[in-house]
Each structure stands twice: as structure tokens, then as C-alpha cells.
N, C-alpha and C positions, 0 to 999 in steps of 0.2 A: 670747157672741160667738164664744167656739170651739166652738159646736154649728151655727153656721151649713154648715161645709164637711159635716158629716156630713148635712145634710138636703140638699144638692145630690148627694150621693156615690150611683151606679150600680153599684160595683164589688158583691163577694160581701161577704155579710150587711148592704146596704145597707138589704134590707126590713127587719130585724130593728133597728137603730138609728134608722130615721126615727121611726115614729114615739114614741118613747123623746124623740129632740131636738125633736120639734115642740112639746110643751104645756112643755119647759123655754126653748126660745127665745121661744115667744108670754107666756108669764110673766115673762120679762124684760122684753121690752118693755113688757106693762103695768104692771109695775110700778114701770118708769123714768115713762111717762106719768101714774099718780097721782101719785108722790112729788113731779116736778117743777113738774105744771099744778093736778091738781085737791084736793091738798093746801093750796096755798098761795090756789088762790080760796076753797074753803070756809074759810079763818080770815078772809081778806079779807071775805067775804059777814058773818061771827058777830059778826066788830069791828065792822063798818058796826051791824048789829043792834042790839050791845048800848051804842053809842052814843046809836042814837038813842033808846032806851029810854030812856037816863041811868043806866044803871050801871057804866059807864066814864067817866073823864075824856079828855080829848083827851090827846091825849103831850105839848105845849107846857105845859100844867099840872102835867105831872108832873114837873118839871126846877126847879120851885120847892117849896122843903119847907114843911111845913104849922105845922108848929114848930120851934123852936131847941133842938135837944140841950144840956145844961146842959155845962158844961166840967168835966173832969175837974180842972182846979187849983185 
């Protein structure tokens, strides 16, 4: 975000800084757009998946345990 004013900037050694700031501001921004959007569809797409495959349980099953841990007394 502070590489935006140097890619607007006209003054001396502007040409020498742009393009320096352009592939570091464009890589920001993409990689605010995977981390945010298409990180979280591709797990939402692999869960749906492996659902319906049957090798997940749904999460509501997961919340009841399978067995009773023995007590330690």
C-alpha cells in the first residue's frame, strides 16, 4: 500500500522506481485475492467432495464421541 504513491510519482527517478513498485503492488493485491476468496472456495469445493464420497463425516457427528474414555479413578 505504500508503493502505491511511488507508481503515481512524476518527479526525478520516477522512471527508475515504477516499475520496481508495479509487480510489488500487483502481487499484493493478488495475493490478498487468493488468500481471501479462492483459498477458502477450493477447501469449501474438497469438503463438499469428500463428503459426498463418504470419507468425512458431517461436523454434527463430530460433536458426539465414538466411545467413553475410561476414568482415571
Amino acid at each position: 500500500a505504500s508503493l502505491v504513491p511511488i507508481l503515481w510519482e512524476t518527479g526525478i527517478g520516477s522512471d527508475v522506481m515504477k516499475p520496481i513498485a508495479a509487480p510489488v503492488v500487483g502481487g499484493m493485491i493478488t495475493s490478498t485475492i487468493h488468500v481471501l476468496i479462492l483459498v477458502p472456495v477450493f477447501f469449501v469445493m474438497m469438503k463438499e467432495r469428500s463428503l459426498r464420497k463418504g470419507g468425512l463425516r458431517p461436523s454434527h457427528e463430530l460433536n458426539e464421541p465414538d466411545t467413553v474414555a475410561p476414568s482415571s479413578q
